[in-house]
C-alpha positions in Angstrom: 35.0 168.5 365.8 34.7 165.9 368.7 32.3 164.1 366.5 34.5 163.5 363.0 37.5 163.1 365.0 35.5 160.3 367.3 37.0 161.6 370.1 35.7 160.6 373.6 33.5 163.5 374.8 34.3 164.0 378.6 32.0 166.6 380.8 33.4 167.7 384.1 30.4 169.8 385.2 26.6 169.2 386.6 24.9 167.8 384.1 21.9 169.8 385.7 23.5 173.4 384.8 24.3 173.1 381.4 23.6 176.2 379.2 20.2 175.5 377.6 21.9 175.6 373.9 23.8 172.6 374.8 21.7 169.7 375.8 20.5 169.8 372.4 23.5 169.7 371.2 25.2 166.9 373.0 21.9 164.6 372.4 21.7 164.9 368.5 21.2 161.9 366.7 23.3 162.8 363.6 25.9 163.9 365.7 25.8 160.7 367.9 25.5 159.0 365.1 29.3 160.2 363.5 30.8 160.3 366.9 29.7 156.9 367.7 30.0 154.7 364.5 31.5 151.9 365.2 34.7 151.4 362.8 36.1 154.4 364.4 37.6 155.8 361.5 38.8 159.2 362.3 38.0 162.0 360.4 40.3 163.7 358.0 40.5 167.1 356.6 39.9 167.0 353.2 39.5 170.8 351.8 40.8 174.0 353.1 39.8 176.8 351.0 39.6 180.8 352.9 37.9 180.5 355.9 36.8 176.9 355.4 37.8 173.5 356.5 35.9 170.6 354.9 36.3 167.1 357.7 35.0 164.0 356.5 34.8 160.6 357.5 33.5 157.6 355.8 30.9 155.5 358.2 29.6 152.1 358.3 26.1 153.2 357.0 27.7 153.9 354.0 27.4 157.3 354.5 29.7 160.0 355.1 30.1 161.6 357.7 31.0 165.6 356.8 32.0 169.0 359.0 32.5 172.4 357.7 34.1 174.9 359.7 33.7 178.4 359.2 36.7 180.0 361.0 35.8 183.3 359.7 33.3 186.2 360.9 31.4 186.4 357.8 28.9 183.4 356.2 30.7 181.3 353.6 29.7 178.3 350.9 31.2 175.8 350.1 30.0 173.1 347.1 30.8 169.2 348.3 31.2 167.0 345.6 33.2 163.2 344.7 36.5 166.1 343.6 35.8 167.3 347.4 36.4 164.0 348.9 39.3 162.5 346.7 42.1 162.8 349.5 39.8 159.8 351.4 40.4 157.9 348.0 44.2 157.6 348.8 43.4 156.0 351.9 44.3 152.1 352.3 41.5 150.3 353.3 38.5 152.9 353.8 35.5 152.7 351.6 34.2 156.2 350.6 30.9 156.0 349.0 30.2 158.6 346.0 27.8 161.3 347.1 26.2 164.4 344.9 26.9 167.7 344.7 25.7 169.0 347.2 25.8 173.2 348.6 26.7 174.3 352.6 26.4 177.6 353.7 27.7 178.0 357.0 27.4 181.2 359.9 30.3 183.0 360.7 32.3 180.9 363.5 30.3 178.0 363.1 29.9 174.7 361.8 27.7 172.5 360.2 27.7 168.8 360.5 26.2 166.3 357.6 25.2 162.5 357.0 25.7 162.5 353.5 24.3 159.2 351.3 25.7 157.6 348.9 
């Protein structure tokens, strides 16, 4: 969520003594790559539908930047499409390119973070 929301990731341990899982983690370039673009707009939720929350953020790419969360135990699916994104469209001033329909499935309590093209 750090990432859509481009907040300021802060770490106050040893670098040296992270778990294993997340080095990779806080190094990936698609998730640099929403965190750090450079308009900082912030992310906005733009779904909610059962366990689901759809976050999305148009970037400077031209891409957009997308997060589902699965707040639930079981896998879910969610379907993005231009309908999903419309609450970006009533936005002064931000650009949201049109993307395809495309299909997430996501883990129970997990997410699943996108570059989507326009």
């Amino acid at each position: 969520m750090w990432a859509i929301l481009n907040a300021p990731l802060m770490l106050g341990n040893d670098l040296g003594s992270l778990q294993p899982w997340l080095l990779p983690l806080l190094t990936d370039a698609d998730m640099l790559a929403v965190q750090g673009d450079f308009a900082g707009t912030q992310g906005r939720r733009v779904l909610q539908t059962g366990t689901l929350d759809v976050w999305a953020k148009p970037m400077t790419t031209g891409e957009l930047g997308v997060v589902v969360l699965n707040r639930g135990s079981a896998p879910a699916s969610v379907r993005l499409s231009d309908d999903t994104m419309s609450p970006l469209r009533t936005v002064p001033g931000l650009t949201v390119p049109s993307i395809g329909p495309t299909s997430v499935e996501v883990a129970g309590e997990d997410a699943v973070l996108l570059r989507l093209h326009g």
